[in-house]
C-alpha positions, 0 to 999 in steps of 0.5 A, spaced: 500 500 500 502 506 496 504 512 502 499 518 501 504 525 499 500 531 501 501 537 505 501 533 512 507 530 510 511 536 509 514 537 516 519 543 518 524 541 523 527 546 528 534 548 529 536 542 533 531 536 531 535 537 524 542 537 526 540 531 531 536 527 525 541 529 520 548 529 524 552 526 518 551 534 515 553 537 521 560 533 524 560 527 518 561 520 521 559 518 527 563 513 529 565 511 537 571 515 537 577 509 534 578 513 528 580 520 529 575 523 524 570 521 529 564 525 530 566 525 538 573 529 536 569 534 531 565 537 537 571 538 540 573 541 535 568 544 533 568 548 540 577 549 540 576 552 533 572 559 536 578 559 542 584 559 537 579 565 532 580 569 539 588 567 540 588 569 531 585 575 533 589 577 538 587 576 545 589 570 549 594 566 548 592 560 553 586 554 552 585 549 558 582 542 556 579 536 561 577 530 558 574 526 564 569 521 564 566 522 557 566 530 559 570 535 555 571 542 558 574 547 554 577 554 557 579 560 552 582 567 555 579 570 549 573 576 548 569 572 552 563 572 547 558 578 549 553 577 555 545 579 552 547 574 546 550 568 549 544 564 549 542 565 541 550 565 539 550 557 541 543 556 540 540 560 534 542 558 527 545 564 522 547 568 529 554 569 531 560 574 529 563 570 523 559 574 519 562 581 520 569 579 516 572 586 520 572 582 526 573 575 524 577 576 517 581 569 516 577 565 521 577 557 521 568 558 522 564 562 518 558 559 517 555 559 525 554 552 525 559 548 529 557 550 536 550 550 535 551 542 532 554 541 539 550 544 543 544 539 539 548 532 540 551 533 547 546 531 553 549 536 557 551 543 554 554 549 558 556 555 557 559 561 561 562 568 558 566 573 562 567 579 559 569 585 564 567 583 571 561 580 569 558 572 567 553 568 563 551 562 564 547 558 561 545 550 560 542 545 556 540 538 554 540 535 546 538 543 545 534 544 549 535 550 554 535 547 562 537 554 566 539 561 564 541 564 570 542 572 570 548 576 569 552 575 575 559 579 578 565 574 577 572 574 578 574 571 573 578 573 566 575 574 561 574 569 555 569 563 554 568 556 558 564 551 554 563 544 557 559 539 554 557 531 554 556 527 547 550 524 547 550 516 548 544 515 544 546 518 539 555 517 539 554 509 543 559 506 546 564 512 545 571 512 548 576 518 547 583 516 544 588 521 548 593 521 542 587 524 538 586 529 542 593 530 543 595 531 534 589 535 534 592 539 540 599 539 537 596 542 530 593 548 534 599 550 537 604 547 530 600 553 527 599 559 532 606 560 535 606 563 541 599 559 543 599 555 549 594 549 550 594 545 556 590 538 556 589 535 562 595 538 566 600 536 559 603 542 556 603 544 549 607 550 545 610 551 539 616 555 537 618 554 530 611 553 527 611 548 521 618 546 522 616 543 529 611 540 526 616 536 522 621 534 526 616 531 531 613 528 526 619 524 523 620 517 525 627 517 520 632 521 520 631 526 513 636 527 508 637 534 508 635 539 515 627 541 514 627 547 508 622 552 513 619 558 508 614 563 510 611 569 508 605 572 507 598 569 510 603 562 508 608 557 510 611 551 508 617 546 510 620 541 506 624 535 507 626 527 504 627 520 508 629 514 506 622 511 507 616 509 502 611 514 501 609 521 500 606 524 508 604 531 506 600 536 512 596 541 510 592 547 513 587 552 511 586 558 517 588 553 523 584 548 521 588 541 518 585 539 512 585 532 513 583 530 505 587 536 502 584 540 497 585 546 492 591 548 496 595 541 497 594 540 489 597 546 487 602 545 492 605 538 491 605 541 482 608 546 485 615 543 488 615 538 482 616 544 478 620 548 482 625 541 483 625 540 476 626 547 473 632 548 478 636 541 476 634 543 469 631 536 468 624 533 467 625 528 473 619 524 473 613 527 479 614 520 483 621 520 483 621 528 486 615 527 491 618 520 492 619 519 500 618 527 501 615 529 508 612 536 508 607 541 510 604 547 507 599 552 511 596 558 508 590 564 510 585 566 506 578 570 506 571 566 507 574 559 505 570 555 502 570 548 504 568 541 501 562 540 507 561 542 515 567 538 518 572 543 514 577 537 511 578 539 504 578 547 501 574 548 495 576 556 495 579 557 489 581 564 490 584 566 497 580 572 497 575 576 494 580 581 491 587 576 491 590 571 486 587 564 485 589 558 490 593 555 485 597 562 483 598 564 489 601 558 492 606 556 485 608 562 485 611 562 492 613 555 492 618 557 485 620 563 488 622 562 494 625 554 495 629 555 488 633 562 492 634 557 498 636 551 494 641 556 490 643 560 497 644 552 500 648 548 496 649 542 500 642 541 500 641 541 492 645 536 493 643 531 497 635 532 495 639 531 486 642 524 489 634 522 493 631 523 486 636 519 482 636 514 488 628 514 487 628 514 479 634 508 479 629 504 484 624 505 479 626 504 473 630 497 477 623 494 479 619 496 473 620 489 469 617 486 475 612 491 476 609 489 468 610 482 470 606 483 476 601 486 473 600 482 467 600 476 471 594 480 476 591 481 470 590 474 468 588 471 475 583 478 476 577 474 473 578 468 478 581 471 483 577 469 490 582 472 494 577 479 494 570 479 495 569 486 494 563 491 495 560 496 491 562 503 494 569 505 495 573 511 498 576 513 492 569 515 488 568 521 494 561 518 492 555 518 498 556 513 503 563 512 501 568 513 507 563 507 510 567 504 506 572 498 509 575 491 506 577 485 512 584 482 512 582 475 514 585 468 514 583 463 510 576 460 508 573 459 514 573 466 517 573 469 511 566 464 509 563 468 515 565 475 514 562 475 507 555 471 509 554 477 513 557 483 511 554 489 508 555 488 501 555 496 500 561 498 504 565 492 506 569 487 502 574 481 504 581 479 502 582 472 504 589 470 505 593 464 504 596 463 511 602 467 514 604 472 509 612 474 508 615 478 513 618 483 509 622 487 514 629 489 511 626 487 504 625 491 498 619 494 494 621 489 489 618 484 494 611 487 493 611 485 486 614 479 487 610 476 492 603 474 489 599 476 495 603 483 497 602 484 490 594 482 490 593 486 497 596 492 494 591 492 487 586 490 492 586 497 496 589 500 490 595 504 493 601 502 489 602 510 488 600 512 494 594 512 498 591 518 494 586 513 491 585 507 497 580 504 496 577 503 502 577 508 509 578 503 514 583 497 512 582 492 518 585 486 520 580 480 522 585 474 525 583 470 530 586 472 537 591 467 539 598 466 536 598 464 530 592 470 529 596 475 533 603 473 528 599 474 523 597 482 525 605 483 527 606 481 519 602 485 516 603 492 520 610 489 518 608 489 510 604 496 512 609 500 516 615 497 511 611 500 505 605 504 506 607 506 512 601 513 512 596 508 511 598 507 519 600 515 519 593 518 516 589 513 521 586 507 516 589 501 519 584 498 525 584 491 528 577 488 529 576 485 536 571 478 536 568 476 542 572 470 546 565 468 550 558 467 548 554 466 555 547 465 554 540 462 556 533 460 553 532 468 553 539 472 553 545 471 549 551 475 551 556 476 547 563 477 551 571 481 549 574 478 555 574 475 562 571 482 566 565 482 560 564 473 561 564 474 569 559 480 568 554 475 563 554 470 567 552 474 574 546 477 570 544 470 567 544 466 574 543 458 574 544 454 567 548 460 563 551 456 557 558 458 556 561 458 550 569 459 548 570 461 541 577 460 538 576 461 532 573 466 527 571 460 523 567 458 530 562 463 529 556 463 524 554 468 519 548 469 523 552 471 529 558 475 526 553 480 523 553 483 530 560 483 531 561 487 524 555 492 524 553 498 529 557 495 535 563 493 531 569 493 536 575 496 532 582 497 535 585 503 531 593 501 529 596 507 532 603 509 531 606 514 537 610 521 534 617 519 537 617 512 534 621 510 530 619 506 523 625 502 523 626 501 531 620 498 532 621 493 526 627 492 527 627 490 536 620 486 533 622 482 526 628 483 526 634 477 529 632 475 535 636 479 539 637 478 547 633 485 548 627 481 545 628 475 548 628 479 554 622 483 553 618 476 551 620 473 559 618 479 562 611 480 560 609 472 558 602 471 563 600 465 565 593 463 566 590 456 568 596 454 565 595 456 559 600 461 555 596 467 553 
């Protein structure tokens, strides 16, 4: 039966119920906080952004943030937001100062919108302003305003203090991830020098702008001390490594453009350009950009950015009167790395002899990059390998950075996974067994091993991960030692080759249920032993007891639970002051006395079972 369509079926949502119905226009994905573009993260931010427009505006240089039990706590010293509008600033869609360009000139947000969005996705929202001796409090719940109290007397400075809990109902199961938080903090500060940010009692600052950024961030040594230039409303630092791949940071007014944009383009054509015309040779792109580390951060007037989350600029002009994006960033990059590189000649030279490097390497591996791809190519229609789905990341499409591939191992696991998956965003890659540790080896062994080579066309990533396929790459082995070996293996392979697939935050580890505890009426589907005793208290008498010791085990029906809304993943992290080479070398390498060591001091033994 056809649904009648007539003037009762128009409705009209106000500020709140459209933001709460519609969250994903406002913060984008949801998520439970593993993935640091998660809607938890984009609050925060939401709120940092209008304490680090004051900080660019000229007043404060201190934000305090508490993250505590699910509760954010932001502090600024800025204006302070004017008391008889505090109320509407937070809850009013089209209010705010952004509007006024002679206020806020180059400022992160323009359009109102972000605290509002807060202030309707968090089951507690309060916000306080001081301003010359005098302070405004006001409180909501998804809002929805709780109390407002009368302008009072205070002794606190001015600025604005915002504290705010993410609903559960809608962020479920969430959990904050310090590290997040602490890259998005360091960020902030890597782009407003002289800007001080506590977090939870932590420090951050930063000197020297972009070239801090730079040098925390390296994990290997660089060739070449970083290339750090700056000018007007732009700043840009360069250096080359001996790892693989190209690792890029841009910004646009204070704010990390994750995906890129108009300006990162024009940026990366700029440096091939300007390396190019310097040596007077038509060096191939890759072969420039080939183990490059960099970051550029511009300033323009009302940005236009590509959605609400503010990842990737679509401006294509810097300000109503000035150049394009796209001249103004070549034309600085041309002029003024080509004067450094003639004032520094030791530094020419060292960049000449990586790009040679990377070009005999090229050239060195493509007879068996044809071959590989040859060989992929006549095994492509029956490979069983990849059971793919039908959106992918790289298409920018609706729905696409739902997109995500398990890593099984063998037919078993990956049999389940495909009977219960989403066909629209997951795909499955089922391996043969243990793969290869690759550490020590060349790239040569990505063409020459057949699954390496499968794997890296199945996530389409063989230059670079511009074009990943899928957001979330996730590794679906059992939990036990065989399973745990085969993880090592393949973050080895990751770090080795593809090391920002880790860096950018597309690598998780899927958490599969140890125990299933359940009578006639309840299941409980348990992670661990806390979450098994728990189970079997609530279920009493008779509980059933199951241990599952393999993916394999669990059958389609079951595995639909553990890959759907409440799938658990464990996002692969690697910290800034670890090394790449370290790592892999104390963990894959010989077995050195130093391992042998670390391996008898955090062996457990339960029920005389190694775990």
């Amino acid at each position: 039966m056809s649904q009648v369509y007539s003037e009762e079926s128009i409705r009209t949502l106000d500020w709140k119920e459209h933001i709460r119905k519609r969250p994903g226009m406002y913060i984008g994905k949801l998520g439970d906080g593993s993935s640091p573009d998660d809607g938890i993260y984009v609050l925060l931010k939401e709120v940092m952004d209008n304490s680090i427009d004051e900080f660019m505006m000229g007043f404060g240089n201190k934000i305090e943030i508490q993250v505590s039990d699910e509760l954010v706590s932001i502090r600024d010293f800025g204006r302070g937001i004017p008391l008889g509008k505090v109320k509407d600033v937070v809850s009013k869609m089209n209010t705010g100062a952004k509007y006024d360009s002679k206020v806020f000139k180059k400022s992160v947000g323009l359009n109102g919108v972000g605290v509002k969005a807060v202030n309707a996705l968090s089951s507690h929202f309060k916000v306080e302003a001081f301003r010359e001796g005098e302070c405004k409090e006001v409180v909501f719940s998804e809002g929805n305003i709780v109390l407002e109290k009368d302008i009072q007397t205070t002794d606190e400075p001015n600025g604005s203090l915002v504290r705010f809990k993410p609903d559960n109902t809608i962020f479920k199961n969430y959990h904050y991830i310090s590290e997040f938080i602490e890259n998005l903090i360091k960020n902030y500060c890597y782009l407003n020098s002289g800007l001080i940010i506590t977090y939870n009692g932590e420090k951050f600052q930063s000197k020297h702008g972009l070239l801090d950024l730079l040098n925390d961030s390296l994990d290997t040594p660089c060739l070449y001390p970083p290339i750090h230039i700056s000018g007007n409303d732009i700043e840009i630092a360069i250096t080359h490594t001996n790892q693989y791949g190209e690792d890029y940071f841009s910004f646009v007014n204070g704010q990390h453009t994750t995906h890129g944009g108009t300006h990162l383009t024009a940026y990366k054509e700029s440096i091939v350009k300007t390396l190019r015309d310097f040596f007077k040779k038509d060096f191939d792109a890759s072969d420039i950009r080939a183990s490059i580390v960099a970051a550029i951060s511009i300033k323009v007037e009302e940005p236009i950015f590509e959605s609400q989350t503010k990842t990737k600029l679509g401006s294509k002009d810097v300000g109503p009167k000035g150049p394009s994006v796209r001249n103004f960033v070549v034309n600085f990059v041309n002029k003024e790395l080509d004067n450094y590189l003639y004032k520094h000649s030791d530094v020419a030279e060292v960049l000449l002899r990586r790009i040679q490097e990377s070009e005999r390497e090229r050239k060195a591996i493509s007879g068996i990059k044809k071959l590989a791809k040859q060989r992929a190519k006549k095994v492509s229609l029956h490979n069983k390998k990849l059971r793919d789905c039908r959106q992918h990341l790289n298409t920018n499409k609706k729905g696409s950075e739902d997109s995500s591939i398990f890593i099984t191992e063998g037919d078993s696991a990956s049999g389940s996974i495909t009977k219960s998956r989403d066909v629209n965003t997951q795909a499955v890659f089922s391996l043969r067994g243990k793969p290869l540790n690759s550490f020590g080896l060349t790239k040569k062994v990505v063409y020459e091993n057949e699954e390496f080579n499968l794997l890296q066309a199945a996530l389409n990533i063989e230059n670079g991960i511009e074009e990943l396929r899928y957001n979330k790459v996730i590794i679906a082995t059992d939990a036990d030692v065989d399973g745990m070996h085969i993880r090592l293996l393949l973050i080895t392979f990751f770090l080795q080759f593809f090391p920002d697939l880790i860096k950018q935050g597309h690598l998780y580890i899927l958490q599969t249920p140890l125990f299933r505890v359940r009578n006639k009426k309840k299941t409980y589907y348990c992670y661990n032993d806390e979450e098994r005793i728990v189970a079997i208290k609530k279920i009493g008498k008779g509980a059933e007891i199951t241990r599952f010791k393999g993916l394999g085990e669990i059958s389609p029906n079951e595995f639909k639970n553990f890959i759907g809304d409440e799938i658990r993943l464990d996002p692969v992290i690697l910290k800034k002051a670890e090394s790449i080479r370290e790592l892999l070398s104390f963990y894959m390498g010989k077995n050195t006395p130093d391992r042998q060591q670390f391996i008898i001091e955090n062996l457990h033994v339960e029920n005389d079972e190694i775990l």
